[in-house]
N, C-alpha and C positions, 0 to 999 in steps of 0.2 A: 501689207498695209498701204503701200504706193500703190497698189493695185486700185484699192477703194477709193484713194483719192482722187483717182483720174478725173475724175469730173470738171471737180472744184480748178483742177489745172488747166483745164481745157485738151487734153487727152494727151500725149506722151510727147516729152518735150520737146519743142520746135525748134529749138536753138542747140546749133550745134558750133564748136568753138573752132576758128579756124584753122587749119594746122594741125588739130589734137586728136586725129583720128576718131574721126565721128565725136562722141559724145565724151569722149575722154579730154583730159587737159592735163597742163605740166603746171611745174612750181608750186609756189606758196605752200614750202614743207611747214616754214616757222608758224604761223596759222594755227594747222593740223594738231602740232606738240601739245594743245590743250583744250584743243576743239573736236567735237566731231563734226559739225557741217557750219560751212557759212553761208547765208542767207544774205545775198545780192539784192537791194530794193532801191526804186525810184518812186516818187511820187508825181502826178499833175496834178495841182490845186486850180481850185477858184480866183485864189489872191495867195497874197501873202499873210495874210491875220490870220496869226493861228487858233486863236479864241472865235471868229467871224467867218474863217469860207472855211470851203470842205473840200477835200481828197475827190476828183475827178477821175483818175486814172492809179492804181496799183498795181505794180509789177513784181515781179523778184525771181529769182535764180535761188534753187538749195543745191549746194556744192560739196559731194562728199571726198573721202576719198577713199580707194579701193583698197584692196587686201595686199594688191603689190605696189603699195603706196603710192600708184595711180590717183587719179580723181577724174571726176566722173559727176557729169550735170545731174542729180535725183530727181529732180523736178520744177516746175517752175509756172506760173502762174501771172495773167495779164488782162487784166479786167478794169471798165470802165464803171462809175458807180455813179446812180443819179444823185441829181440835187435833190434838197427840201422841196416842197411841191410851192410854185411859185416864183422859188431864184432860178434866175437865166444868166448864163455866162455873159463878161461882158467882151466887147469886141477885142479886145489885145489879146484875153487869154484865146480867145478861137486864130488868132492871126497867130500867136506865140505855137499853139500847141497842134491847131488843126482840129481838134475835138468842138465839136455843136453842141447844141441843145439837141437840137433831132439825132446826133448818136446817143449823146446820153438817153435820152428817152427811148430810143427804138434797142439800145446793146446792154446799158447800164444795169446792175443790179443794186438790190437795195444796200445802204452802206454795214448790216450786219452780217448779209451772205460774202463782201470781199473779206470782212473784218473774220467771218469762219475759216474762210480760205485761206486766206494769210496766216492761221495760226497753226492751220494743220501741215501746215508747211513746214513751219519752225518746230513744231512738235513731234514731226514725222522719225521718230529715232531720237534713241537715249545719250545720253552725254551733252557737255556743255556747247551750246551755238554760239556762233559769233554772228551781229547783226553790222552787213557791210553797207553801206551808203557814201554820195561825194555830196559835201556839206551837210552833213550827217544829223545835226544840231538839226538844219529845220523839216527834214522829213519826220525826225523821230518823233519832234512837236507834236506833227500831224498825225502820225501812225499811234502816239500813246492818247489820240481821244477818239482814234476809231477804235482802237481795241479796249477800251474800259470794261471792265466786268470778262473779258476772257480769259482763259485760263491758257499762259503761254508754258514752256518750257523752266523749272525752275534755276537753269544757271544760262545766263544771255547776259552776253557782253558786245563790246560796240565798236567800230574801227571806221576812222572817217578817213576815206581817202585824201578829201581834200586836206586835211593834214598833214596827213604824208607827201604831198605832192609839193607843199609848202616850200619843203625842205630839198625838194628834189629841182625845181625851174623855178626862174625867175617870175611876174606877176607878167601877165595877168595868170589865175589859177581854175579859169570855170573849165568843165570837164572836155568841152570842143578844146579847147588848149591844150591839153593834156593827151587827146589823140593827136595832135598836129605833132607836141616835140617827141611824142614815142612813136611816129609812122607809122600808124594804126588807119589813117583816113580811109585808106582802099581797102581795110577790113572788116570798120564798122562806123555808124554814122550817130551825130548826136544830134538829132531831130525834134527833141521837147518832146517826143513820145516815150512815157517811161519804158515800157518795153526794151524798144533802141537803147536807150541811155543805159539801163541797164547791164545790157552786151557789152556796150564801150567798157563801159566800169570793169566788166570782168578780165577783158584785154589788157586797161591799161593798170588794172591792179597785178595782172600776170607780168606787164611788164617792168614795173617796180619794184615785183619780187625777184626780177631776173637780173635788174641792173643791179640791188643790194637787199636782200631779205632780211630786213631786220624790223620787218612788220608789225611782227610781235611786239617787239617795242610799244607801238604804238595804240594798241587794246587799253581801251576806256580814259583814251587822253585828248581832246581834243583842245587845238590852236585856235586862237582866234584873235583880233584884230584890237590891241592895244588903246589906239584911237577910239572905237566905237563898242568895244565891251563886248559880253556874249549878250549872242542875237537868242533873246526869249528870257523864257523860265530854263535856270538849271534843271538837269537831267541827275536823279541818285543815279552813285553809282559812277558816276563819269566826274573823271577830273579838268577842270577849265585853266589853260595858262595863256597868258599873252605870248603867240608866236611873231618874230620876224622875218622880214622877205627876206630874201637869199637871191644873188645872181647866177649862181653855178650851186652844182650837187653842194651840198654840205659835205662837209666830214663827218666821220661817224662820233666826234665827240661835240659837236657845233647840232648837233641835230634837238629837236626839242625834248626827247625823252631823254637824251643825255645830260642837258642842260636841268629838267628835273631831278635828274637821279642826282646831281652834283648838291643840289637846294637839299632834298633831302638830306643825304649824307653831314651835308654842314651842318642842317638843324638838328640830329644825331649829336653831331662831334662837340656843339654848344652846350 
């Protein structure tokens, strides 16, 4: 079946993970224990309104993992998508992201052939996926109205790095951060091209699992910032708590899915 989909990926993946012997990679055992593949994605928008602009660039990584509990990139996918006929980028997104109007128009395809591609990626094999994103809330935004009316994978669950990372360094937490304090810079770059971004995410998701895997933990929980609420429409399916900053690594009972499990528990024992 990967075979067939070559297309749609732009032919046999181009990304291979530093270190990990060609196309192979290490960690993120905890992940695995209830997953079969996790699907890496970034997005480039128009803006930020998720109701108003549109997905400019789609990327993602499917991440299995092998029979000798290895893992192993499956595939992965990095397409530009035109606008509505009429909207034109405006200057910051081209200054922010480097993407035109003349690629969109000369590379882009229309936004239901990414919206295929993207699904046959997640579909590519049975068992439940896990969809990885860093600020996860506002790509999903975007990714759940390109994909309307497709038919995804029946069990897809969600892991936002930038949650995990919350817990892990101090603020600031945008993804360029997050390769500086794991010294990743010389391995991979955070350029606003989802593609890039992507990579980064993989590294510094490997190296999160390597300083403490307790990742799992983290499936279908996302933090988010007490002062300003969650950013959008709730997401079913995903739980919303107010996280706080950390200066140093958390403990493992300070962290936010501990701190849930402790709420829980109480409301139990009430």
């Amino acid at each position: 079946m990967l075979d067939a989909l070559a297309q749609d990926w732009r032919g046999p993946p181009r990304y291979q993970v530093p270190g990990g012997g060609g196309d192979t990679v290490t960690q993120l055992a905890s992940l695995f224990q209830s997953h079969k593949a996790l699907i890496l994605f970034d997005t480039e928008t128009s803006g930020l309104d998720f109701d108003k602009d549109q997905i400019i660039e789609l990327a993602a990584l499917r991440i299995e993992q092998t029979a000798a509990k290895g893992l192993r990139i499956a595939g992965q996918m990095d397409q530009f998508i035109r606008l509505p006929e009429g909207q034109q980028l405006t200057e910051k997104i081209v200054e922010l992201t480097g993407i035109t109007d003349r690629i969109l128009e000369a590379e882009g395809v229309a936004p239901h052939k990414a919206a295929t591609a993207f699904a046959k990626l997640i579909n590519a094999g049975d068992g439940p996926v896990l969809l990885v994103a860093h600020n996860a809330q506002f790509d999903l935004l975007f990714v759940r109205s390109l994909l309307k009316g497709v038919k995804l994978a029946p069990r897809l669950e969600f892991l936002d790095t930038l949650t995990v990372y919350k817990d892990r360094r101090p603020y600031p937490h945008k993804l360029a951060d997050a390769i500086i304090a794991y010294d990743l810079d010389g391995k991979v770059k955070n350029s606003h091209r989802a593609i890039d971004d992507v990579t980064a995410m993989l590294e510094v998701l490997r190296a999160m699992g390597e300083e403490r895997d307790d990742l799992a933990l983290y499936v279908n929980l996302f933090g988010y910032n007490a002062k300003y609420g969650v950013n959008g429409r709730r997401i079913s399916g995903i739980r919303y708590e107010a996280q706080e900053f950390h200066k140093i690594l958390t403990r493992p009972e300070q962290t936010l899915p501990a701190k849930v499990g402790r709420s829980a528990g109480a409301s139990k024992g009430g």
